[in-house]
C-alpha angles and dihedrals in degrees: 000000000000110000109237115263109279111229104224093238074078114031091104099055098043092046097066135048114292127283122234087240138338126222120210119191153164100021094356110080094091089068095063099101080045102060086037080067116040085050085060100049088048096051081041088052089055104054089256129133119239150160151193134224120178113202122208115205091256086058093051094047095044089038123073097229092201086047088044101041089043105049105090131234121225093200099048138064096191127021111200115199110201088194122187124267107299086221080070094059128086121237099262093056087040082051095052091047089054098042079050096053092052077075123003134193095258082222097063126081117193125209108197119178113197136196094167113099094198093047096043086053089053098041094050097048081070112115111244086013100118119205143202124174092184122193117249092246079064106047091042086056093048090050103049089046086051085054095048101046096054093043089050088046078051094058099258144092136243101179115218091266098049097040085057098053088044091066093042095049091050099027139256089287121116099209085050090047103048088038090058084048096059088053104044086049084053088052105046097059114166094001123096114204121059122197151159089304092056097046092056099056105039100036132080110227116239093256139357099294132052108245097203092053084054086052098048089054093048091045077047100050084238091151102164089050095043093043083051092058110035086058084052086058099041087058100066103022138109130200102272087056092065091061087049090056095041084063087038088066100033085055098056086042099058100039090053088045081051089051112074089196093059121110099232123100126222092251101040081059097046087054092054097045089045087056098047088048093055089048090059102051085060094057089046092057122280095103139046098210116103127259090250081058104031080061103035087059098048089042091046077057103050100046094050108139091018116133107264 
């Protein structure tokens, strides 16, 4: 069997013999199952056994992790555990992985996403634990060429751009991602090429409101409808979904500024990615307000002078 394609963020790790575990942080939680499986086509491709189990936080608190990773399995070369995001345990199971990575099972690969700054300092100070805290252009880019390729090995096409705002529309998250897939295959039919359209219709957004169509009223100065919106938005999310709306915007920047027919002016561009950079940077650290606020006064900004 052909291994799957191997996105670059990852060519160094699958080239060479398996880690004892591998830490994925800032914007990239959402690629454990993906790395789970491309380990294992790759393991598949080679003639090897392996497996997958995949721990919610209830398993790894009822389980003992050094009992389950040391029993041995009599089907399987490798097992590979995609366990939850260690900023969602509490500090006994955190303490068990760790006392397990001072000496792990060397047929065991573990796949730990993290959220959690302080534990993601402390897991990847392990020795063999192998870390990546990739940036979401990154991820967003792993992701769409993910989607691509196993639309492409289904008969049909996504083509870059499509496969982009897909990920943006159901969030930088692989399981999301492949579910969405499923779906939009089912759909198509006969058809080849899927597309935006598609996508609209078949897939569920990341969240309760549409982030393009934020980002159209704010390229529109359309300040009551965008302010609208973006409230709409603040009241369910949570901090990570402010990073998926940042690229939301970016990404609806950019492709109009692409587009010579589009109605938006190269200043009127540059204002708006100016503003989400510095958005960013706030998020990032260089300011204590919080992301809700960090967004409602640059948006305040930019629609100045909008009807609303």
């Amino acid at each position: 069997m052909k291994p799957s394609p191997v996105p670059p963020l990852f060519q160094a790790w699958l080239s060479g013999s398996p880690a004892p575990a591998y830490l994925l942080s800032g914007d990239g939680t959402g690629l454990a199952d993906l790395l789970a499986e491309l380990w294992l086509a790759r393991f598949r491709a080679e003639g090897t056994t392996a497996e997958i189990t995949r721990w919610t936080p209830a398993d790894i608190e009822r389980e003992s992790p050094d009992a389950a990773f040391r029993t041995p399995s009599f089907f399987f070369r490798f097992r590979m555990f995609v366990l939850p995001d260690l900023g969602d345990l509490k500090k006994g199971p955190r303490d068990a992985l760790l006392a397990y990575l001072g000496a792990p099972d060397p047929s065991v690969i573990l796949v730990l996403p993290c959220s959690d700054k302080a534990a993601t300092r402390t897991f990847s100070a392990v020795s063999g634990v192998r870390s990546a805290a990739p940036r979401e252009d990154q991820v967003v880019s792993t992701l769409a060429r993910t989607a691509a390729s196993r639309i492409r090995e289904a008969g049909k096409e996504l083509s870059e751009d499509a496969a982009a705002f897909l990920v943006r529309w159901v969030g930088m998250d692989f399981a999301r991602v492949k579910e969405e897939l499923g779906k939009l295959l089912s759909y198509s039919a006969d058809r080849r090429e899927i597309g935006e359209e598609e996508i609209r219709t078949v897939c569920i957004a990341g969240g309760e409101v549409d982030p393009f169509r934020l980002a159209e009223k704010l390229v529109r100065k359309d300040k009551q409808g965008c302010l609208t919106m973006f409230r709409q938005f603040a009241a369910g999310a949570e901090a990570a979904d402010y990073h998926g709306l940042l690229g939301a915007i970016a990404w609806v920047v950019r492709r109009r500024l692409a587009d010579k027919g589009a109605a938006l002016s190269p200043r009127r561009g540059g204002e708006i990615l100016t503003a989400l950079s510095r958005i960013d940077r706030g998020m990032k650290g260089e300011s204590r307000l919080s992301p809700e606020q960090l967004f409602e006064i640059q948006l305040l900004k930019l629609l100045r002078g909008g009807p609303g």
